[in-house]
C-alpha positions as CSV (number, residue, x, y, z in Angstrom):
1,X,162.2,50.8,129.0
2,X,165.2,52.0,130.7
3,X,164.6,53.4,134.2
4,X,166.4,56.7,132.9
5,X,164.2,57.0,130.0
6,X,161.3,56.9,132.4
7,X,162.7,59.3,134.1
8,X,162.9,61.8,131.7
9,X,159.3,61.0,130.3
10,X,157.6,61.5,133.5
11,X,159.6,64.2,134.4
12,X,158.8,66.2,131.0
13,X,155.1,66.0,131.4
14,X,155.5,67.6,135.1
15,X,157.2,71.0,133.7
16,X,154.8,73.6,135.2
17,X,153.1,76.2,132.5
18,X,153.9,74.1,129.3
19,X,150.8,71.9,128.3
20,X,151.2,68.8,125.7
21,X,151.6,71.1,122.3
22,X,154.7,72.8,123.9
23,X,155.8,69.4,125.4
24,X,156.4,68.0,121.9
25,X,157.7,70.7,120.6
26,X,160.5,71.3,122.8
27,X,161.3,67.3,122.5
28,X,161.5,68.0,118.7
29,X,163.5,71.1,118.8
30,X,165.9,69.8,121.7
31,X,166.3,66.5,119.5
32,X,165.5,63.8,122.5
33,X,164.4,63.5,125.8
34,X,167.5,63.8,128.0
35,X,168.8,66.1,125.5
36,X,165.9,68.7,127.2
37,X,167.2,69.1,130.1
38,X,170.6,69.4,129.6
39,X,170.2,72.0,126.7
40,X,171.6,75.7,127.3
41,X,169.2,78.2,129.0
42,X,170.0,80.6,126.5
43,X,169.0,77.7,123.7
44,X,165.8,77.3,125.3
45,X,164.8,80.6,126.0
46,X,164.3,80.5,121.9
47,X,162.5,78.2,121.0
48,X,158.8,80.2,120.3
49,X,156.6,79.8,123.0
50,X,159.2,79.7,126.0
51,X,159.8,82.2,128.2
52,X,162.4,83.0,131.2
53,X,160.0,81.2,134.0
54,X,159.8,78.5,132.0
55,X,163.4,78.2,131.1
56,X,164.2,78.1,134.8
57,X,161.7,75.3,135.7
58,X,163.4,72.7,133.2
59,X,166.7,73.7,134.3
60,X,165.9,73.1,137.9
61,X,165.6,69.6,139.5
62,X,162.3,69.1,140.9
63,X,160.1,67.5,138.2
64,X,162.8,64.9,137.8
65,X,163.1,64.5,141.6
66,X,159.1,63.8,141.6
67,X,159.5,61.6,138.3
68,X,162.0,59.3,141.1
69,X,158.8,58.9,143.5
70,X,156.2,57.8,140.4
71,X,158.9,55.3,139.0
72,X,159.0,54.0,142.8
73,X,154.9,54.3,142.8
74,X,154.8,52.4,139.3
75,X,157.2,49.7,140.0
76,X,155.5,48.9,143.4
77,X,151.8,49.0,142.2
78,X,152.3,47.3,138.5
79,X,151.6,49.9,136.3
80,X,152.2,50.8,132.7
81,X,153.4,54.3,131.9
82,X,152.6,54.9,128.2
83,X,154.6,57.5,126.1
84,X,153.3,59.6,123.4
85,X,156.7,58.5,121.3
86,X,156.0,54.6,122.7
87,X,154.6,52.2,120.1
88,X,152.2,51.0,122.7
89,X,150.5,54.1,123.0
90,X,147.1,54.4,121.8
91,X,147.3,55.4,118.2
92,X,143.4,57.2,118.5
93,X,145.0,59.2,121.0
94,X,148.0,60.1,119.2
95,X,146.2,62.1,116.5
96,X,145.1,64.3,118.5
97,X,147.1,67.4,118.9
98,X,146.1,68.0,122.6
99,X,146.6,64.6,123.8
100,X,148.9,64.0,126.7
101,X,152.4,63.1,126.5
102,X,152.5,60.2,128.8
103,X,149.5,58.4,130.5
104,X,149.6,55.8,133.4
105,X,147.8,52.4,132.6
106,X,146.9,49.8,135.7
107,X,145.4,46.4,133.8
108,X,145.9,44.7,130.7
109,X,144.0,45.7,127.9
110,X,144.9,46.6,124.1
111,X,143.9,50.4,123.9
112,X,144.2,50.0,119.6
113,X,141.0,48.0,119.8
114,X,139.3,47.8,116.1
115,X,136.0,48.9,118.2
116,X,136.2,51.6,120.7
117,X,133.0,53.1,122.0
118,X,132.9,55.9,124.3
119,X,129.4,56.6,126.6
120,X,129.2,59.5,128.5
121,X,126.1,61.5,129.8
122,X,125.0,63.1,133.5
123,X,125.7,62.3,137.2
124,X,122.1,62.3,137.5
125,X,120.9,59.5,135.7
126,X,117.0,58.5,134.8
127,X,116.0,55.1,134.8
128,X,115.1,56.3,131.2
129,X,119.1,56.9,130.6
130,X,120.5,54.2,132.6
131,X,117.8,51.5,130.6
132,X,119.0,53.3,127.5
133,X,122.6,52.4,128.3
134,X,122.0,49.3,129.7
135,X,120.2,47.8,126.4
136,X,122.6,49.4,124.4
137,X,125.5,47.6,125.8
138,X,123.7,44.3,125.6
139,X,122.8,44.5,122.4
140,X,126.5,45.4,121.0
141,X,127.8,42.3,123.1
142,X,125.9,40.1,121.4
143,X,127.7,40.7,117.8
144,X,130.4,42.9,118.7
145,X,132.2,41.7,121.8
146,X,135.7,42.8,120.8
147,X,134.4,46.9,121.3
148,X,136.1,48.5,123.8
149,X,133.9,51.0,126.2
150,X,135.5,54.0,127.3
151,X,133.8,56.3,130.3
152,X,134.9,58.2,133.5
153,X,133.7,56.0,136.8
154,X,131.6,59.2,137.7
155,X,128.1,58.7,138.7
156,X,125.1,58.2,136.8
157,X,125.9,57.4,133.0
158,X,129.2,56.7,133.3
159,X,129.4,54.1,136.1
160,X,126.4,52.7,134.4
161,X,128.4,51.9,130.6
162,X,131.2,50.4,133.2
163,X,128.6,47.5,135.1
164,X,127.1,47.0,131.5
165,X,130.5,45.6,129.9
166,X,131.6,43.9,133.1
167,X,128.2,42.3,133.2
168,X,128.6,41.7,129.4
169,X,132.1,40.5,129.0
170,X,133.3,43.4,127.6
171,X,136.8,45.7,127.9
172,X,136.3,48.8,129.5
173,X,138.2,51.9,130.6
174,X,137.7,54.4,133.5
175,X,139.5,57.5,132.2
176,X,140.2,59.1,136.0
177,X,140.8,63.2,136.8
178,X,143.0,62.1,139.2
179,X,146.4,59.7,139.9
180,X,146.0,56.2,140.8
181,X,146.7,56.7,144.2
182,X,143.0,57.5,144.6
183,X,139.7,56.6,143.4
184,X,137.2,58.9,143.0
185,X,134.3,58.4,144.0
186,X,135.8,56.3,146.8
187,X,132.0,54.2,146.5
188,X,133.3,53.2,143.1
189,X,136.2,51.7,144.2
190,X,135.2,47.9,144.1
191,X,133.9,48.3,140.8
192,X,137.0,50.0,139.5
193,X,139.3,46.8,140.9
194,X,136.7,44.5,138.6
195,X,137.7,47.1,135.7
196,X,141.2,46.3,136.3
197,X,140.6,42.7,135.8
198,X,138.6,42.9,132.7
199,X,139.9,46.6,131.0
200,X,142.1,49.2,132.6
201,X,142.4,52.5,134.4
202,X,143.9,55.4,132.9
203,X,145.0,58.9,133.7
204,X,147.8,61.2,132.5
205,X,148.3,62.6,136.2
206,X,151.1,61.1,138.8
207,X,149.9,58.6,141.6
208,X,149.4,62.2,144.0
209,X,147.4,63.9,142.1
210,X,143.9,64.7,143.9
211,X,140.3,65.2,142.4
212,X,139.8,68.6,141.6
213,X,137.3,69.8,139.2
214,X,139.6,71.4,136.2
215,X,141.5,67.6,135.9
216,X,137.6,65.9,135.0
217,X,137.6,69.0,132.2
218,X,140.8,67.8,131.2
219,X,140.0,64.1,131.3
220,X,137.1,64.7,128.8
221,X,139.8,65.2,125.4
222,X,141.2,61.3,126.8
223,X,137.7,59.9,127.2
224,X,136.8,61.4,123.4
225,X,140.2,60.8,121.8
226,X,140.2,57.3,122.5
227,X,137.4,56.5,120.8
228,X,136.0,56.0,117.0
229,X,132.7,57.4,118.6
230,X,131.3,59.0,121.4
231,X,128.1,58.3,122.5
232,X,125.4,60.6,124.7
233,X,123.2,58.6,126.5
234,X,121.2,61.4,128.7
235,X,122.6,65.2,129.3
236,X,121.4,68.5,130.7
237,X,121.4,71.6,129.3
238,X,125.1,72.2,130.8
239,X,127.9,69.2,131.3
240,X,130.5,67.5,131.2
241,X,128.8,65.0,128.5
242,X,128.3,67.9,125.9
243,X,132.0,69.1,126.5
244,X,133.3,65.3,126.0
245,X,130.8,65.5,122.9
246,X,132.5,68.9,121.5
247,X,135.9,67.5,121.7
248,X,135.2,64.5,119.8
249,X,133.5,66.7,117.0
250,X,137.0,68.6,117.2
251,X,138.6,65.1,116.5
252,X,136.6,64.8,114.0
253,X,135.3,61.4,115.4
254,X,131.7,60.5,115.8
255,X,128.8,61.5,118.1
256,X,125.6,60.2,118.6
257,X,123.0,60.9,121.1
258,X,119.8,59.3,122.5
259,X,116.8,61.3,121.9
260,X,114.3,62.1,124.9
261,X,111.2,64.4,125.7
262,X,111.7,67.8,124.9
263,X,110.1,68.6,128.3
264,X,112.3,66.5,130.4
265,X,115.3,68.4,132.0
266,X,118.4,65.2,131.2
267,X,117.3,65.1,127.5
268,X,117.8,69.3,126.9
269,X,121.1,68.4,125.9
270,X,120.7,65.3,123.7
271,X,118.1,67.2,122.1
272,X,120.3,70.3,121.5
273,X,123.6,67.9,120.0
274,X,121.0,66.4,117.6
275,X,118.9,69.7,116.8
276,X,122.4,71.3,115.8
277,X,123.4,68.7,113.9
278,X,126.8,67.7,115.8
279,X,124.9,64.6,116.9
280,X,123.5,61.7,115.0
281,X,120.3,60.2,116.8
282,X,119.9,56.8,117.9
283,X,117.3,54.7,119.3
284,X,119.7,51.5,119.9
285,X,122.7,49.3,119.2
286,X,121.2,48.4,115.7
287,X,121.7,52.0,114.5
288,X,124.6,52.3,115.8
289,X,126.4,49.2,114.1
290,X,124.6,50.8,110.9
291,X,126.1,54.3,111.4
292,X,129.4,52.4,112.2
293,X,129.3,50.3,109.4
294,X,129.2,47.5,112.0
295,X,127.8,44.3,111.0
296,X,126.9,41.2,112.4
297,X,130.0,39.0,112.2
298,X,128.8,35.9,109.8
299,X,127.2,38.4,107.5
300,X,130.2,40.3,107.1
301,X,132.6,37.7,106.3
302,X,130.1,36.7,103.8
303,X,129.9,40.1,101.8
304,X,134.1,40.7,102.4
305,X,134.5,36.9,100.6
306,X,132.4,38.1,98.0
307,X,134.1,41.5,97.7
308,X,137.5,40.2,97.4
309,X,137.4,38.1,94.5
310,X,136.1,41.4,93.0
311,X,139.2,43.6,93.6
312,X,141.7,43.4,91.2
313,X,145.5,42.5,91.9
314,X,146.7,45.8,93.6
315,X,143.7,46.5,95.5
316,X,143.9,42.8,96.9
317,X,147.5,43.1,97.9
318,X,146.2,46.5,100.5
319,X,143.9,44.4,101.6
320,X,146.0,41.9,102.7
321,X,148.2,44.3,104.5
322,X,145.3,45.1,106.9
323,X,145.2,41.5,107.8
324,X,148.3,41.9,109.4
325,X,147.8,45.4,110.5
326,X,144.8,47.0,112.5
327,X,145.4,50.5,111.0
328,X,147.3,52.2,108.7
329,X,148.6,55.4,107.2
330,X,148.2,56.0,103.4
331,X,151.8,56.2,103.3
332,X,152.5,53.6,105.2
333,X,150.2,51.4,102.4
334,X,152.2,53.2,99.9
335,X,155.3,52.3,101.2
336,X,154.8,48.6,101.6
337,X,152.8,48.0,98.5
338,X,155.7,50.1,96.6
339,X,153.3,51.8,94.7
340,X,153.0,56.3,94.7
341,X,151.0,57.8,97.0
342,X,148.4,59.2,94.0
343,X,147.3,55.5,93.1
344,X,147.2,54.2,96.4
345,X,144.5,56.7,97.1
346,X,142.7,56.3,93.9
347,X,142.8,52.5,95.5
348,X,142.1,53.5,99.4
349,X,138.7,55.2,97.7
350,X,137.7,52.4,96.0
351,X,138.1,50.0,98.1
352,X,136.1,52.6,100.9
353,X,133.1,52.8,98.5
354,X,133.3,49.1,98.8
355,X,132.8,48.9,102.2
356,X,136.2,47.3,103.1
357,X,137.7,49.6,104.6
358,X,137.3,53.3,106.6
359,X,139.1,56.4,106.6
360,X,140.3,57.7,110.0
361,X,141.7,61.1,110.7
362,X,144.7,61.7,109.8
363,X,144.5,59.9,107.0
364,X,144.7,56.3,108.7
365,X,142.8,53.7,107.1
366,X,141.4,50.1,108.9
367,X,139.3,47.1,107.6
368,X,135.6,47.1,108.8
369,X,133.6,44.5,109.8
């Protein structure tokens, strides 16, 4: 990536009063990046949505002055800016219409995962909870230790699902309301260098960007639009958990929660997901990898041998696509097995009923198992 390219992308994400919807679609209207801000006031002033205030921010030079400063921060502390138009950004994250527009990676770790779990729940953990989560982890690691966990380094729950896959060998991710400058809570911080060695850090805001409470709100949608599920280990009747739970039923991903006593104040809102139906219960890892359609790993290549030699020739030739390709769009399949868009999904469902394969949002299709 070109250090001008940067430049613009960081710098596009900093324009004050425009959120991500607005961001991509004055990239789209403007035709590219640098073409943004070096279009005509006048043209941007109408495009729907942009007002005068607005106009003037773009056309002035501070976001791309600050943009300078982050490139300097990135190149200095090794970190991986990832663009909304990039192929390396996460494709879970890309479907979702709210998702930021650039997002700042430090560690190595593939963010298009096949598995991607994320565990949310209070600051104010039970033993009860933190057991809850602990088991849960170690049970998935044993079967399934390619899953990606996803949570927010905050106390309780969160830095709980984070010492679970370090201690397991898993990837994990701490999603942070604030730049990478700081690390919040600063009694986190050695645990959030082992995360960098065995998963990542991510954030959408610059290296300067302090904790303040509405960037954790914020941080929720990336926590729950990362994942395939989202999973409520222990919650009050108010939280950031049941917000991070509501986002992922907007996604249309997911949610499960861990039932508790009806009198005990961390299980209110566990209780509530469940009672209301935008929760599925679960009492471990084994219900989980069922309501997944996870399966033990010998047993599955054992029923997809015996599958395949069932499928006739076109529905063979999508499968073999997905050995190449983690996920893909029905068009996509369409286009590469040559075939209209009306069979291919007369295919995609059969092949679904089989258990072979599972339909995303957005129409995006991968191989189970």
């Amino acid at each position: 990536m070109s250090e001008d390219a940067l430049r613009y992308k960081i710098g596009i994400s900093l324009i004050p009063k425009i959120g991500p919807i607005l961001t991509r679609r004055l990239i789209a209207y403007s035709g590219s990046l640098d073409a943004v801000f070096n279009e005509k006031k006048s043209s941007l002033l109408k495009i729907p949505g942009f007002g005068d205030k607005i106009a003037k921010e773009i056309k002035s030079a501070k976001v791309l002055d600050i943009a300078d400063k982050e490139i300097e921060y990135i190149k200095k502390n090794n970190i991986t800016p990832l663009f909304y138009l990039d192929e390396n950004y996460p494709q879970r994250l890309k479907q979702c219409e709210d998702a930021p527009v650039i997002i700042y990676m430090k560690g190595k770790t593939d963010l298009n995962r096949q598995k991607t779990l994320s565990i949310v729940g209070t600051r104010s953990a039970t033993d009860y909870g933190k057991e809850l989560c602990t088991n849960l982890l170690e049970g998935l690691s044993t079967s399934h230790n390619d899953v990606l966990i996803i949570s927010g380094l905050a106390y309780g729950i969160d830095i709980c699902a984070h010492k679970a896959a370090l201690k397991n060998n898993l990837h994990t991710i701490a999603v942070l309301g604030h730049g990478l400058g700081t690390i919040y809570p600063s009694t986190h911080r050695n645990i959030a260098e082992q995360i960098v060695g065995q998963g990542a850090l991510l954030t959408e805001f610059t290296s300067k960007e302090t904790p303040e409470a509405p960037n954790f709100v914020k941080r929720n949608r990336i926590i729950a639009g990362l994942a395939d599920a989202t999973i409520v280990v222990e919650s009050g009747e108010k939280g950031g958990a049941l917000i991070t739970a509501d986002l992922a039923n907007s996604y249309n991903r997911d949610v499960f929660a861990f039932p508790g006593r009806t009198i005990d104040k961390y299980s209110v809102g566990c209780n509530k997901l469940i009672k209301t139906n935008k929760a599925a219960l679960i009492e471990d890892y084994k219900d989980l990898e069922y309501l997944m359609g996870w399966q033990a790993r010998k047993a599955n290549e054992a029923t997809q041998k015996f599958l395949f030699t069932e499928l006739n020739d076109e529905e063979k030739m999508v499968m073999e696509l997905f050995e190449k390709n983690a996920e893909l769009s029905i068009d996509q399949i369409a286009l590469q097995c040559n075939v209209p868009v009306s069979k291919i999904s007369y295919l995609l469902i059969n092949l679904e009923f089989n258990g072979l394969i599972k339909c995303l949002p957005g129409k995006v299709y991968k191989k189970t198992g």
